[in-house]
Backbone atoms as SQL, in Angstrom:
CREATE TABLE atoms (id INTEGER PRIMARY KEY, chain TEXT, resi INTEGER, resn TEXT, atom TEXT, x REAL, y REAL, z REAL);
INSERT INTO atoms VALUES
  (1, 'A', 1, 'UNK', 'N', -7.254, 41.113, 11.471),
  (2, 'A', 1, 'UNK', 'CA', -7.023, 40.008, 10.562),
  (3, 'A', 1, 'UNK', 'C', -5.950, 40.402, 9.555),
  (4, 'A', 2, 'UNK', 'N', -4.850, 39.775, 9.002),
  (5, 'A', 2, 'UNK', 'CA', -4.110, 39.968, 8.328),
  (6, 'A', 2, 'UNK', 'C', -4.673, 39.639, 7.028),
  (7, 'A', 3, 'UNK', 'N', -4.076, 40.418, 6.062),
  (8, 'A', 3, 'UNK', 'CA', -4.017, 40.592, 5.066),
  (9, 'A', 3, 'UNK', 'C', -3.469, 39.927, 3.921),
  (10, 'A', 4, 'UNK', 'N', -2.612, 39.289, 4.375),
  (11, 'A', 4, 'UNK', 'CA', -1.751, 37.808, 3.907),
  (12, 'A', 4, 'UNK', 'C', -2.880, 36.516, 3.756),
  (13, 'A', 5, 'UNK', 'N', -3.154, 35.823, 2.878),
  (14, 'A', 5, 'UNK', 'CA', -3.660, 34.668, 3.096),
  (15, 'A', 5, 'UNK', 'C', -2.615, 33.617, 2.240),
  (16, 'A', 6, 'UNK', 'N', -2.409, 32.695, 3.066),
  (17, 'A', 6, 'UNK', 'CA', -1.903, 31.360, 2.856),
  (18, 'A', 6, 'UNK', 'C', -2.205, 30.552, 1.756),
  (19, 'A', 7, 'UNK', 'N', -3.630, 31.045, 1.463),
  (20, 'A', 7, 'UNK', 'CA', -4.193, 30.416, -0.030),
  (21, 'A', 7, 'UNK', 'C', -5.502, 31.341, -0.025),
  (22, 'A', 8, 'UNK', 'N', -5.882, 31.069, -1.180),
  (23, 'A', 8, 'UNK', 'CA', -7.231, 32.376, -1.659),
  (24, 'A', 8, 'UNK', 'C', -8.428, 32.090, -1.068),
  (25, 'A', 9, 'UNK', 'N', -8.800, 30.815, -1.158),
  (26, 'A', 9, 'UNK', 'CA', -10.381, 30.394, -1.105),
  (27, 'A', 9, 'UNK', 'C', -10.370, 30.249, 0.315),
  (28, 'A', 10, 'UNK', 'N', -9.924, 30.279, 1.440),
  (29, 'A', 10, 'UNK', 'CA', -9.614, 30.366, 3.106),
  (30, 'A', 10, 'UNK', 'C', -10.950, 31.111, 3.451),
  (31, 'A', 11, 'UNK', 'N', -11.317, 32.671, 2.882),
  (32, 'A', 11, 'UNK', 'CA', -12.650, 33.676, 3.100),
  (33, 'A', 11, 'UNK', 'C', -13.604, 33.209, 2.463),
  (34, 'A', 12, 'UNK', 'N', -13.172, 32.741, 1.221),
  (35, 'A', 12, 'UNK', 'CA', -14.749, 32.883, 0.426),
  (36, 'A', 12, 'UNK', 'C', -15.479, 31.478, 0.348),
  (37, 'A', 13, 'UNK', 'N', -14.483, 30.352, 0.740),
  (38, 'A', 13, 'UNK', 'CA', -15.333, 29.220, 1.179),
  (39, 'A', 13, 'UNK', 'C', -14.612, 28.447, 2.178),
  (40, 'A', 14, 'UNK', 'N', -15.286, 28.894, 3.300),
  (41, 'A', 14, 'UNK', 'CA', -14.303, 27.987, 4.242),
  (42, 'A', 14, 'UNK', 'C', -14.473, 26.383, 4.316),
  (43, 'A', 15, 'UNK', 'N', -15.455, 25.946, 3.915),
  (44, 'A', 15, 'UNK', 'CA', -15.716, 24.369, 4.026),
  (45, 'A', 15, 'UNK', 'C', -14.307, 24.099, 2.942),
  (46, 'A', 16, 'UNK', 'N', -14.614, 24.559, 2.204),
  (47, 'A', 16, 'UNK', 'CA', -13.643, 23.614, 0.682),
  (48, 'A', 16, 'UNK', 'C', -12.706, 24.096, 0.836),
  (49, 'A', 17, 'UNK', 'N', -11.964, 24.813, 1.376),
  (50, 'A', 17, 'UNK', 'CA', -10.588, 25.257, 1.491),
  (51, 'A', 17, 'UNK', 'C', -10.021, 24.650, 2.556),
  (52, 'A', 18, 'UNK', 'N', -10.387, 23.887, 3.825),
  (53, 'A', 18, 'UNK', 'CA', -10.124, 23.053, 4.911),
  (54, 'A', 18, 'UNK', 'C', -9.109, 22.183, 4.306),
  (55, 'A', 19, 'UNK', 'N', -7.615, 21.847, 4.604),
  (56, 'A', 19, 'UNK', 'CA', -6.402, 21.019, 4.497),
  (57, 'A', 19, 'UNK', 'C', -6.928, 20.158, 5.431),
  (58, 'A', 20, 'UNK', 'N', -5.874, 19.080, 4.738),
  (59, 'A', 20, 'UNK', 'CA', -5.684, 17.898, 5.869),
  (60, 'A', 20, 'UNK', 'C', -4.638, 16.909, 5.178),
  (61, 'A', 21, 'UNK', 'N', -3.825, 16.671, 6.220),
  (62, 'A', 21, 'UNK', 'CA', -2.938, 15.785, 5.703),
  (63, 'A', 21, 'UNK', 'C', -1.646, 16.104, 4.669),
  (64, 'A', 22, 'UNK', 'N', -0.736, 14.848, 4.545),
  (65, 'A', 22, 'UNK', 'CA', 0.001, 15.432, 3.438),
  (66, 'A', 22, 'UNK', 'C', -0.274, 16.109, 2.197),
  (67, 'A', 23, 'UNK', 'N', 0.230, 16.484, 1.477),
  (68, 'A', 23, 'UNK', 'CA', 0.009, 16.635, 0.011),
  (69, 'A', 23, 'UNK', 'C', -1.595, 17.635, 0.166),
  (70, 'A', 24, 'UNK', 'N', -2.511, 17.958, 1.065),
  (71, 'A', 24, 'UNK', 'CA', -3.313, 18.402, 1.009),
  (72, 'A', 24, 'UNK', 'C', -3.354, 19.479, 0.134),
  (73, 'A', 25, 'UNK', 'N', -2.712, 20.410, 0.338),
  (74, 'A', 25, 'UNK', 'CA', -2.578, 21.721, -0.243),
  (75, 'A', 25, 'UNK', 'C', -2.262, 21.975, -2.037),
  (76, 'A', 26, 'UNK', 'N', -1.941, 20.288, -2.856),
  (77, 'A', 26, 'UNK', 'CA', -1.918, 20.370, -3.945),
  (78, 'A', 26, 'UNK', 'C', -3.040, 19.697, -4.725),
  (79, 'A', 27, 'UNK', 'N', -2.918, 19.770, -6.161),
  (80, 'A', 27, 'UNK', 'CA', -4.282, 18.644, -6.698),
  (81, 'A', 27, 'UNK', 'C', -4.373, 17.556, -6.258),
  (82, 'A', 28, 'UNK', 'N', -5.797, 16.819, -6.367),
  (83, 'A', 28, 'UNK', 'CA', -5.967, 15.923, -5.610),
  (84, 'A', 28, 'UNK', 'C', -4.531, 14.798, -6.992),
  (85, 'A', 29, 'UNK', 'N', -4.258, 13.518, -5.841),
  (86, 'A', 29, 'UNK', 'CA', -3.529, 12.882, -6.242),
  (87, 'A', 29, 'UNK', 'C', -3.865, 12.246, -7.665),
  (88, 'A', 30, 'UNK', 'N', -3.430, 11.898, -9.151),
  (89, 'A', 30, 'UNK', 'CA', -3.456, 11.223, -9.760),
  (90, 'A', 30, 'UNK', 'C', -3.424, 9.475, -8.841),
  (91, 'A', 31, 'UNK', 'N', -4.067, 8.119, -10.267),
  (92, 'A', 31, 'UNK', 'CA', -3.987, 7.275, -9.678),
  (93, 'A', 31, 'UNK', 'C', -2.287, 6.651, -9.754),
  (94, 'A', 32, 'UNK', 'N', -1.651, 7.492, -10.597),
  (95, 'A', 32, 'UNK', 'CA', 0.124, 7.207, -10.732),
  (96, 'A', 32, 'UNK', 'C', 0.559, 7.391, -9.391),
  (97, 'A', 33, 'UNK', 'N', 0.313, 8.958, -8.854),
  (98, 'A', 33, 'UNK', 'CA', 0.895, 9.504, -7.100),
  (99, 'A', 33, 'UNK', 'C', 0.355, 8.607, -6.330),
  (100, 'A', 34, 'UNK', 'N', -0.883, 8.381, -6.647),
  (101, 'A', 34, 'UNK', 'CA', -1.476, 7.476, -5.251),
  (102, 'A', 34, 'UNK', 'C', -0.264, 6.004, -5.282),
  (103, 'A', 35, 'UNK', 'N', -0.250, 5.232, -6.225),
  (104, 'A', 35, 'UNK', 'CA', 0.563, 4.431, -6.562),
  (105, 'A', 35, 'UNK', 'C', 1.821, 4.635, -5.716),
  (106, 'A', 36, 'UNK', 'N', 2.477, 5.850, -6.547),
  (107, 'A', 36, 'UNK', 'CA', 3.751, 6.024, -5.742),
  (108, 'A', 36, 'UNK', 'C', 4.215, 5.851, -4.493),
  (109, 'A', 37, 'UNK', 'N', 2.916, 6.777, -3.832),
  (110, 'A', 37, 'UNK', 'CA', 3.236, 6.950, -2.554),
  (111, 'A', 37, 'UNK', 'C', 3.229, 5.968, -1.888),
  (112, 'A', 38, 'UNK', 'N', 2.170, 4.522, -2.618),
  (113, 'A', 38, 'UNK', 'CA', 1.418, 3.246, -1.626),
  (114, 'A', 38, 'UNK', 'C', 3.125, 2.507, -1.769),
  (115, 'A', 39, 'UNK', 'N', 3.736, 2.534, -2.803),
  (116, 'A', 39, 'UNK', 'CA', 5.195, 2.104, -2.943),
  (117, 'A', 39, 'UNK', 'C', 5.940, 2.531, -2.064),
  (118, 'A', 40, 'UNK', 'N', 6.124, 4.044, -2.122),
  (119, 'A', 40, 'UNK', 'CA', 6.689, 4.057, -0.889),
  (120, 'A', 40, 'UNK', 'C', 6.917, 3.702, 0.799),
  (121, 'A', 41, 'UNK', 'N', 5.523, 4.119, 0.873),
  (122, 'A', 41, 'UNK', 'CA', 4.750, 3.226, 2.319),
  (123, 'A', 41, 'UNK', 'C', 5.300, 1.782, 2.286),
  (124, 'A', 42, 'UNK', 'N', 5.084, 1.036, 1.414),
  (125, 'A', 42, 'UNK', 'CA', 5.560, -0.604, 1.303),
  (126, 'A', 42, 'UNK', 'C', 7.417, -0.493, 1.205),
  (127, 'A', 43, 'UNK', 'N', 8.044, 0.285, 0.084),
  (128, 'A', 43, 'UNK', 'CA', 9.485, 0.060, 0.488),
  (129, 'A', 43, 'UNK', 'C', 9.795, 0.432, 1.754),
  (130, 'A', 44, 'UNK', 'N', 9.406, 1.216, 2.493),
  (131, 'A', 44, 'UNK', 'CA', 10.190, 2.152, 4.259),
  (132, 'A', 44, 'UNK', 'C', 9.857, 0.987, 4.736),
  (133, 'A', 45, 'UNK', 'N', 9.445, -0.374, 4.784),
  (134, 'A', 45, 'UNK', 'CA', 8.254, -1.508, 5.415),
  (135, 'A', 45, 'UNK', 'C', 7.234, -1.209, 6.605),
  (136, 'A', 46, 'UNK', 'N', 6.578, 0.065, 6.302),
  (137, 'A', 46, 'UNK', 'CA', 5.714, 0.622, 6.902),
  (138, 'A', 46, 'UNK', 'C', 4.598, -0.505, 6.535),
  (139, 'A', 47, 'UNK', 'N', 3.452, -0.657, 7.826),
  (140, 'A', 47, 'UNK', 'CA', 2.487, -0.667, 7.850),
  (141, 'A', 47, 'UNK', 'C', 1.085, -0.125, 7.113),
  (142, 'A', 48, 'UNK', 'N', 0.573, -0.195, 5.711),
  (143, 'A', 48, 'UNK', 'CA', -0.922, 0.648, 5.715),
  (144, 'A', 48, 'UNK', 'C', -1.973, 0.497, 6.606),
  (145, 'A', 49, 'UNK', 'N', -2.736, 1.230, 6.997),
  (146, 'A', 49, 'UNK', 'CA', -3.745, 1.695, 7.204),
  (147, 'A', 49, 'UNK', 'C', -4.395, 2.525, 6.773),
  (148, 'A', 50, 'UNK', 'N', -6.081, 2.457, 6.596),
  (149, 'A', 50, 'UNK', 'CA', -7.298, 2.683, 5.904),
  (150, 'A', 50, 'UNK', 'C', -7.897, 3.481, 6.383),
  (151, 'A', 51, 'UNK', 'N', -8.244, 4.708, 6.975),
  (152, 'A', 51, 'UNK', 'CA', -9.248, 5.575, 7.551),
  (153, 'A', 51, 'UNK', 'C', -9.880, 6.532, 6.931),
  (154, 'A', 52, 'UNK', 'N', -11.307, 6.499, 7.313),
  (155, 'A', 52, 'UNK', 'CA', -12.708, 7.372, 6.719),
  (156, 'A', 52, 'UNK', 'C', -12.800, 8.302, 7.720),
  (157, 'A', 53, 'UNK', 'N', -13.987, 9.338, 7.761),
  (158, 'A', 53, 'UNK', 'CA', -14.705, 10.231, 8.376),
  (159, 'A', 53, 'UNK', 'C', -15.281, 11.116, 7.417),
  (160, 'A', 54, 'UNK', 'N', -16.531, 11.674, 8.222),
  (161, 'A', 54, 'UNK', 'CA', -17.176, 12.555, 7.457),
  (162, 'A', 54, 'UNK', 'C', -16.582, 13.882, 7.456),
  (163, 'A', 55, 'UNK', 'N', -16.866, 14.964, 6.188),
  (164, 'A', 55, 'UNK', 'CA', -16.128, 16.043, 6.161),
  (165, 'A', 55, 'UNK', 'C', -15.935, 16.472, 7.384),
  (166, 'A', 56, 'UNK', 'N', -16.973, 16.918, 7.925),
  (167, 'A', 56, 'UNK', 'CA', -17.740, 18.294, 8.885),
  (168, 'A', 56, 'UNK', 'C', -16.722, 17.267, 10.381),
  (169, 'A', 57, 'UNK', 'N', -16.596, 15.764, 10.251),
  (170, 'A', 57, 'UNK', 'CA', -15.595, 15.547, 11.266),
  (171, 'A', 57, 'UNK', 'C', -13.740, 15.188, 11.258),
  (172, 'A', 58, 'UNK', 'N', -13.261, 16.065, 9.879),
  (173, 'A', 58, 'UNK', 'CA', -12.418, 15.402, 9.577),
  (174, 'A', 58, 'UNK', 'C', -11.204, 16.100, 10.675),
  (175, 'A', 59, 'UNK', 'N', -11.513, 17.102, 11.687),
  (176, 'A', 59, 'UNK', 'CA', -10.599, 18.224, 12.088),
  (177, 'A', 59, 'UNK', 'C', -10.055, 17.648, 13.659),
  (178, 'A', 60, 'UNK', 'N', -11.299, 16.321, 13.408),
  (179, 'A', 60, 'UNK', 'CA', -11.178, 15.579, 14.869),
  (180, 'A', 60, 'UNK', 'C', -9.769, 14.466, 14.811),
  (181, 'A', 61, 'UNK', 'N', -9.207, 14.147, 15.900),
  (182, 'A', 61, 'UNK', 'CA', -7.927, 13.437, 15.937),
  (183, 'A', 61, 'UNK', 'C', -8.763, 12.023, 15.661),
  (184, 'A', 62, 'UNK', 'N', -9.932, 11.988, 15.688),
  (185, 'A', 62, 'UNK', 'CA', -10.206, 10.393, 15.521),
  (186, 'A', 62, 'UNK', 'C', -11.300, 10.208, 14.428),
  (187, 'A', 63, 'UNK', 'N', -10.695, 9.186, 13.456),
  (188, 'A', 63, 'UNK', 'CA', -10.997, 9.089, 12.649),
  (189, 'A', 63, 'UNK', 'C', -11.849, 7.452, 12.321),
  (190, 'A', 64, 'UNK', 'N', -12.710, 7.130, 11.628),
  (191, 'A', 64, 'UNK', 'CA', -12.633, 5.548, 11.484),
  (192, 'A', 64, 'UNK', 'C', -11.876, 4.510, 10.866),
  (193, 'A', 65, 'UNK', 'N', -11.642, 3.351, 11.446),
  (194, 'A', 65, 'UNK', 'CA', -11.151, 2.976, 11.053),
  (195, 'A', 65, 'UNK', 'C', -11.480, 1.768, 10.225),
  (196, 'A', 66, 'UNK', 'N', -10.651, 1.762, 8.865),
  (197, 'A', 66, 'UNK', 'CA', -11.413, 0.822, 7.862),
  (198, 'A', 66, 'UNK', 'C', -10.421, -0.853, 8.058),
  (199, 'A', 67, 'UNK', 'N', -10.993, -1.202, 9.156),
  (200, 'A', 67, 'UNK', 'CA', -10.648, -3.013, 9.276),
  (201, 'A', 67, 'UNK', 'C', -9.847, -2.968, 9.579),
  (202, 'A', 68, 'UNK', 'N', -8.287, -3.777, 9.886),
  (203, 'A', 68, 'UNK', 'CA', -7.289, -3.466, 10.635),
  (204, 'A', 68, 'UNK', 'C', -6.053, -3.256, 9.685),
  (205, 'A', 69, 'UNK', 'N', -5.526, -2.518, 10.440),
  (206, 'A', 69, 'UNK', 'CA', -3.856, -1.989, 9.068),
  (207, 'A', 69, 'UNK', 'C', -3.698, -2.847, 8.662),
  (208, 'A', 70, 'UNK', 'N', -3.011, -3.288, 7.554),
  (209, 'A', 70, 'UNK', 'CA', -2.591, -4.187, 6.547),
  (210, 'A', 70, 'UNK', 'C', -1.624, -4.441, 7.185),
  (211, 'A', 71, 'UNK', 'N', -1.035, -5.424, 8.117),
  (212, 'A', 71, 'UNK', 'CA', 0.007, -5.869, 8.578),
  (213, 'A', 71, 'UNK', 'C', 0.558, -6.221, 7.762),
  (214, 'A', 72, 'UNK', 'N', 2.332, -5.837, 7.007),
  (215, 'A', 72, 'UNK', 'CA', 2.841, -6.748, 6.335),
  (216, 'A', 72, 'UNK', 'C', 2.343, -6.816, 5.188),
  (217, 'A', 73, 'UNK', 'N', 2.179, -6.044, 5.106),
  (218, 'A', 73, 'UNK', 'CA', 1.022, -5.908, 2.996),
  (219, 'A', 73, 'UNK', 'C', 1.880, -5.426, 2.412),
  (220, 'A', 74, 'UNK', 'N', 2.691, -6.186, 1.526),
  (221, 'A', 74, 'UNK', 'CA', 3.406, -5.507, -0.021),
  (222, 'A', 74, 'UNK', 'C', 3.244, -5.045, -1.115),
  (223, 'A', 75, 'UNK', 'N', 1.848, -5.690, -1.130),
  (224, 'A', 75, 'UNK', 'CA', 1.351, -5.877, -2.337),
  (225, 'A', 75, 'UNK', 'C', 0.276, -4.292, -2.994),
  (226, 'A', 76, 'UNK', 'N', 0.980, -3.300, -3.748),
  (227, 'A', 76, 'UNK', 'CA', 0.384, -2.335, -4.517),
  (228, 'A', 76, 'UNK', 'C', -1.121, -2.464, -4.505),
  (229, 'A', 77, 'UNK', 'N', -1.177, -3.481, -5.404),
  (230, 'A', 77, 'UNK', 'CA', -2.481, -3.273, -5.984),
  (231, 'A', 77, 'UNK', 'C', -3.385, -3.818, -4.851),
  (232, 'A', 78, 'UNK', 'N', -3.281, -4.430, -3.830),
  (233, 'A', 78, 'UNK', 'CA', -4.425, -5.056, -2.590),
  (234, 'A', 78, 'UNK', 'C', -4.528, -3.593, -1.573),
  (235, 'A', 79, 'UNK', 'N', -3.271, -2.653, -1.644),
  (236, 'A', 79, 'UNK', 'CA', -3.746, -1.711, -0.844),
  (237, 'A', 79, 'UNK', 'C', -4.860, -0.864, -1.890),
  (238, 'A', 80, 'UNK', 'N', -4.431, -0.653, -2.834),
  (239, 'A', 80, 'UNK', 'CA', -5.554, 0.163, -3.781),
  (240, 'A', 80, 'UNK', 'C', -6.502, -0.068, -3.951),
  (241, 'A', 81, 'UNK', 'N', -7.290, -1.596, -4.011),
  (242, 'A', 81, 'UNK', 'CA', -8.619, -2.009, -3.537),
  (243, 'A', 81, 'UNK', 'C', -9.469, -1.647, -2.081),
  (244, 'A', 82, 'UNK', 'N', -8.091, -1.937, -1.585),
  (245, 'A', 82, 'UNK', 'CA', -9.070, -1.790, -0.196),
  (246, 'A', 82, 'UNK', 'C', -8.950, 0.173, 0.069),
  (247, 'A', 83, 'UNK', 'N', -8.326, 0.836, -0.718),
  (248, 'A', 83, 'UNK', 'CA', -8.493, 2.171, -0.587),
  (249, 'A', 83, 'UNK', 'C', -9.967, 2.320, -1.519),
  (250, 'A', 84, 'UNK', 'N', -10.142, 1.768, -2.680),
  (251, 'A', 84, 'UNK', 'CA', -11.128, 1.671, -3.204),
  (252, 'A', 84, 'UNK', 'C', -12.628, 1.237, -2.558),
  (253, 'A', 85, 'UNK', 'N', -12.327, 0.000, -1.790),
  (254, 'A', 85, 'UNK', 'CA', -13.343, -0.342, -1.065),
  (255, 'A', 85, 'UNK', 'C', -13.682, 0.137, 0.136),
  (256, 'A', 86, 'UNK', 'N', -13.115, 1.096, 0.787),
  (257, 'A', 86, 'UNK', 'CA', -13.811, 2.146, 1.665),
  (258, 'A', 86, 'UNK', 'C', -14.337, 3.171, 0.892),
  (259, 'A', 87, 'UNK', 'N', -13.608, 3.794, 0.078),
  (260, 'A', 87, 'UNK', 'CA', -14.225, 5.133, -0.627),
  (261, 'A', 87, 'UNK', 'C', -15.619, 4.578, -1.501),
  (262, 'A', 88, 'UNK', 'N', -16.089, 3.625, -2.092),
  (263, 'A', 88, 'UNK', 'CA', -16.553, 2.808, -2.425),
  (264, 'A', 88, 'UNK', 'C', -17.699, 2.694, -1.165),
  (265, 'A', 89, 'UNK', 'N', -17.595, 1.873, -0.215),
  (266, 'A', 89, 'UNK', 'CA', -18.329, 2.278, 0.712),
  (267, 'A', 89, 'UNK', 'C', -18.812, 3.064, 1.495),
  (268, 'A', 90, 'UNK', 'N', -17.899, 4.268, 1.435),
  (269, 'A', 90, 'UNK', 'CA', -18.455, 5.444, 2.196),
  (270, 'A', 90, 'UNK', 'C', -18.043, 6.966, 1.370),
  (271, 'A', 91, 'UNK', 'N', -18.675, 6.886, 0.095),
  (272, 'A', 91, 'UNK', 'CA', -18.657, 7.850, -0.665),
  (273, 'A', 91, 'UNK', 'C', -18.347, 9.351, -0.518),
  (274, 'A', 92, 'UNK', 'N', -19.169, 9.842, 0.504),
  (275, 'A', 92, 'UNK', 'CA', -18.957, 10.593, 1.122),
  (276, 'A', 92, 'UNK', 'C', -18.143, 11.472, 2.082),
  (277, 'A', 93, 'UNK', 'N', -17.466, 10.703, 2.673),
  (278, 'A', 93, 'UNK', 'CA', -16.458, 10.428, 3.283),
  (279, 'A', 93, 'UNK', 'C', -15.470, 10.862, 2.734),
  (280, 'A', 94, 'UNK', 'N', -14.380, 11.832, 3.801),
  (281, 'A', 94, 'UNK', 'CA', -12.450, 11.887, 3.514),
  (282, 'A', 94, 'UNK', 'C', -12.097, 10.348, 3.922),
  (283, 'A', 95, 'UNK', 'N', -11.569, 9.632, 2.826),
  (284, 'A', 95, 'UNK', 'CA', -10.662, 8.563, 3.123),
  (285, 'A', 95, 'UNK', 'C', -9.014, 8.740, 2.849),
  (286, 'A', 96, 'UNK', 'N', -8.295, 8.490, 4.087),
  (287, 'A', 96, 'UNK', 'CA', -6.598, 8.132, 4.358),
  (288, 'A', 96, 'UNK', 'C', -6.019, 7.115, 4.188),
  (289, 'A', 97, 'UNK', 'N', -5.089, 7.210, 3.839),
  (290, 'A', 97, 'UNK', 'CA', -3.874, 6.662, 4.049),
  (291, 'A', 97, 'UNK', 'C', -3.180, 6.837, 4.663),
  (292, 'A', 98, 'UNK', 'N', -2.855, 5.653, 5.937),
  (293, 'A', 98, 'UNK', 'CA', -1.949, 5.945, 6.216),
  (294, 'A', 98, 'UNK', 'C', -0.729, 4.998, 6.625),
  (295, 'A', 99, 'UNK', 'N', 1.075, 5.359, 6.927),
  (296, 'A', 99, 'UNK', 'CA', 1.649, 4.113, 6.567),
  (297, 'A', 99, 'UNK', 'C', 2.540, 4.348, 8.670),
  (298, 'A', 100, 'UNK', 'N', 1.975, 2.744, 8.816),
  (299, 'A', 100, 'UNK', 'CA', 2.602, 2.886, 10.269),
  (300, 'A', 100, 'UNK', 'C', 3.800, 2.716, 10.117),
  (301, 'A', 101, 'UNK', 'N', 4.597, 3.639, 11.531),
  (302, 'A', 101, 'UNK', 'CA', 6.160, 3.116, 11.931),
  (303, 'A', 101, 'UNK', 'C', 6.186, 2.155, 12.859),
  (304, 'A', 102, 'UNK', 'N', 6.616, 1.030, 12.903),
  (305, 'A', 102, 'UNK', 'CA', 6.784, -0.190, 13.628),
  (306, 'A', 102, 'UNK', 'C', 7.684, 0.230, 14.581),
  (307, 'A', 103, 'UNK', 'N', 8.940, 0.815, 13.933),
  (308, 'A', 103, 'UNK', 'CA', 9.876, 1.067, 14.975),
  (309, 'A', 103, 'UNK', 'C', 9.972, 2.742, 15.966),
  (310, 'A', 104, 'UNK', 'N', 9.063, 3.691, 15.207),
  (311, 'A', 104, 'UNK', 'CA', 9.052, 5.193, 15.625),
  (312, 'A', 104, 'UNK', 'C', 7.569, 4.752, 16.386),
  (313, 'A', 105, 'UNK', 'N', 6.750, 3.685, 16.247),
  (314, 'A', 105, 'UNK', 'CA', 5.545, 3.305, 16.876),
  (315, 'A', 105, 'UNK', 'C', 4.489, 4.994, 16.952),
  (316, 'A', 106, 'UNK', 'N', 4.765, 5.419, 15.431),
  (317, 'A', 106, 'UNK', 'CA', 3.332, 6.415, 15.166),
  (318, 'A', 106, 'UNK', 'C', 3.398, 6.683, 13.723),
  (319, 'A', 107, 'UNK', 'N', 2.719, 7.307, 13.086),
  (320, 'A', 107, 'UNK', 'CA', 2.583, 7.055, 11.854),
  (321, 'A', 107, 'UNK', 'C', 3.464, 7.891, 11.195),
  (322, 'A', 108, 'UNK', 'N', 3.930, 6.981, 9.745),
  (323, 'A', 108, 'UNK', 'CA', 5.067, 7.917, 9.369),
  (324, 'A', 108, 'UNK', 'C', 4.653, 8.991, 8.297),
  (325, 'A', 109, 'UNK', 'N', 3.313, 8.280, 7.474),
  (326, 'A', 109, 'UNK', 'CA', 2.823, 9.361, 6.702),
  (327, 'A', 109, 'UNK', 'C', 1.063, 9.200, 6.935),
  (328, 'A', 110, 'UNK', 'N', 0.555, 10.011, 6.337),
  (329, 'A', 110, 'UNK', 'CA', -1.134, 9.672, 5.995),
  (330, 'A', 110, 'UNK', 'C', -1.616, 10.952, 4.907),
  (331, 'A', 111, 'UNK', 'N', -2.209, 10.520, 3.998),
  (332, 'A', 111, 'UNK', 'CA', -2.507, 11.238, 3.238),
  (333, 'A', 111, 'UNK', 'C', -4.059, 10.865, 3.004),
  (334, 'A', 112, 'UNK', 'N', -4.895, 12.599, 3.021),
  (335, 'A', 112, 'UNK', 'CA', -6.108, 11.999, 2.045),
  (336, 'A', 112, 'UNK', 'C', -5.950, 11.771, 0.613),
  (337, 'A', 113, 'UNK', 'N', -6.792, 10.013, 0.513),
  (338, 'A', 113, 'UNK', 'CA', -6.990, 10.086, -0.868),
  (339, 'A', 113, 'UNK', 'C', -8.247, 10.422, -1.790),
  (340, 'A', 114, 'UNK', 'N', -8.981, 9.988, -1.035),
  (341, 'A', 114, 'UNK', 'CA', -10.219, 11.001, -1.528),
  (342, 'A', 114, 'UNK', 'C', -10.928, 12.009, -0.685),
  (343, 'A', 115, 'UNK', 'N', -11.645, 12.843, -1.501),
  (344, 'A', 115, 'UNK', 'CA', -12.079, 13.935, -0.513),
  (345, 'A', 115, 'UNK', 'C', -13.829, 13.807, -0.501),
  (346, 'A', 116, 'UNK', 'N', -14.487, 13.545, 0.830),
  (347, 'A', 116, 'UNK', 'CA', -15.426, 13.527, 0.334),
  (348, 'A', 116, 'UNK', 'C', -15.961, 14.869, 0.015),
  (349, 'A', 117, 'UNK', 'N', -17.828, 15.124, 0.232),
  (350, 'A', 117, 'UNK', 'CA', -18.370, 16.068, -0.133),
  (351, 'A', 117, 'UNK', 'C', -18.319, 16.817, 0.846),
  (352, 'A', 118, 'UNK', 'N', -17.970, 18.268, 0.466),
  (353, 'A', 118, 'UNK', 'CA', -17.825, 19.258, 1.825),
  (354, 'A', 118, 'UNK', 'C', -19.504, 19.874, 2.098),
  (355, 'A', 119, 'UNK', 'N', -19.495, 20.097, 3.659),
  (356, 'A', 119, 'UNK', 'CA', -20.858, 20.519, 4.344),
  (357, 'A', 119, 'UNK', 'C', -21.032, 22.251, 3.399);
């Protein structure tokens, strides 16, 4: 095993040290970044989409999905509800973001925004 670690807490707690996604590796997002980023997603005219899972399954490629992507959603503050209203509903739960490419037809970003409770 090398001697190098990538980040500290990797040995001494492996549940809570588990990445995922963009931005993973820094503090969790303020509600300003979350903002930003949902702006950004809307200027590229990406697609949002909403996805949950439980911690202990977040490592799996499939995730749930919360109702159908926001086709065509501009609007800031309706994606932040409905990011609200999954995390909201499934407390527990890692909930994503994420913003589709229409024209690259796969996703261009996804970020967790909340983290749920680790196993």
């Amino acid at each position: 095993m090398s001697e190098v670690q990538d980040y500290n807490s990797s040995l001494s707690d492996a549940a809570q040290s588990r990445k995922y996604e963009t931005f993973s590796y820094l503090p969790p997002l303020s509600k300003e970044s979350t903002r930003a980023q949902i702006q950004y997603i809307v200027d590229k005219g990406w697609n949002p989409g909403i996805e949950h899972t439980e911690p202990e399954n977040a490592r799996s490629n499939y995730w749930y999905m919360w109702k159908l992507p926001m086709f065509g959603e501009t609007d800031v503050d309706a994606i932040l509800a409905e990011l609200e209203a999954c995390h909201k509903a499934h407390p527990d739960n890692h909930v994503r973001l994420l913003g589709f490419d229409n024209f690259a037809q796969s996703a261009g970003t996804a970020m967790v925004v909340y983290r749920g409770k680790s196993v």
